[in-house]
C-alpha positions, -999 to +999 in steps of 0.1 A: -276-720-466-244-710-485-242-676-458-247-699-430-217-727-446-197-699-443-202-695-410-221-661-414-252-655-394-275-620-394-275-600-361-300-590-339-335-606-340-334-624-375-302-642-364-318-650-332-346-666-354-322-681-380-299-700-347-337-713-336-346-728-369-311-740-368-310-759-342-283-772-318-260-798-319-288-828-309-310-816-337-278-819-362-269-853-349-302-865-354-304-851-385-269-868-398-283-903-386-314-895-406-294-890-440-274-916-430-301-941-421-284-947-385-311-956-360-322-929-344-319-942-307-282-955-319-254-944-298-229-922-319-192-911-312-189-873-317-156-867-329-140-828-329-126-822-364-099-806-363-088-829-337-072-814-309-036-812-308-016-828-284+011-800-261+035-815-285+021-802-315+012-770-301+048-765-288+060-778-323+039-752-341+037-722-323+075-720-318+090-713-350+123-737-360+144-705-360+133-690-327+146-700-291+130-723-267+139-716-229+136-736-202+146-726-160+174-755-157+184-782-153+152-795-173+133-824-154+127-855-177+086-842-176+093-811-194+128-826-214+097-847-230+078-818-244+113-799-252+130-803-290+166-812-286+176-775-289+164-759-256+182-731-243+187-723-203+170-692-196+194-663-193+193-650-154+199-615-169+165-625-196+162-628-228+152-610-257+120-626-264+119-665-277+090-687-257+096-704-222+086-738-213+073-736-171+058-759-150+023-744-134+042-738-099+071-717-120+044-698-136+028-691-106+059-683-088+073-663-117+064-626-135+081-604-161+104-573-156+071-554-146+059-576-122+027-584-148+024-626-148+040-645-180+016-644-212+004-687-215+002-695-249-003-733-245-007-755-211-006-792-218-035-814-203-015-835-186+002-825-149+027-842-130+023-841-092+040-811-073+042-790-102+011-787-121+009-786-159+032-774-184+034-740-203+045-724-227+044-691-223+055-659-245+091-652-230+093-616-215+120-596-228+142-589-195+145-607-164+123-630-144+112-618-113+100-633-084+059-630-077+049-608-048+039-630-019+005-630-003+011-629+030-027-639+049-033-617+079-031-628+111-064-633+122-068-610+160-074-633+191-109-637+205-110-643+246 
């Protein structure tokens, strides 16, 4: 049991044997009301450990307090919410790397020098109508550029 704490598991068939003996996660909930003496037909809250972070957090930690936070401005209050009091407006000539706080329809709208799309690093799970949810996304070193459009062909008349 110690290999599988560790989160270690043999490959090929004798790990597909070990996973079956296992079990999945109804057999371990039943098994914790067992050793717990919770009824067995009991209804249970599962709760994720670690529990998920909020866009907040993952903004918080991902960008470090030295490195530059961009945002296109002015900022709309929506994103000013997720933003720490230091955010930068994003250079029109670019930037030499930092992270970029977009809304979904920037992000869409939006690619690097190259014309590759912006590298998402978080999107919050909450979206504000028009615009989608937030991102924060790896800033490219360079300019934005504008996303090539998709232009739908014009379908040929039938008579």
């Amino acid at each position: 049991m110690d290999v599988l704490g560790q989160g270690e598991l043999p490959a090929g068939e004798a790990g597909a044997q070990k996973r079956d003996q296992l079990g999945g996660l109804d057999r371990a909930i039943a098994t914790a009301k067992e050793r717990a003496k919770i009824d067995a037909g009991a209804d249970v809250e599962i709760v994720p450990f670690p529990a998920p972070k909020s866009f907040f957090e993952v903004v918080s930690r991902t960008v470090p307090g030295d490195a530059q936070l961009y945002a296109l401005f002015p900022p709309d209050p929506g994103l000013r919410f997720y933003a720490p009091p230091a955010l930068a407006a994003w250079p029109a000539a670019g930037a030499d790397g930092g992270h970029l706080l977009l809304w979904e329809d920037e992000l869409q709208r939006l690619r690097d020098p190259r014309g590759r799309p912006l590298a998402v690093l978080a999107m919050s799970d909450a979206r504000q109508s028009g615009r989608g949810h937030l991102a924060l996304v790896s800033a490219p070193r360079g300019p934005l550029v504008p996303a090539p459009t998709v232009v739908a062909p014009i379908a040929p008349r039938t008579r």
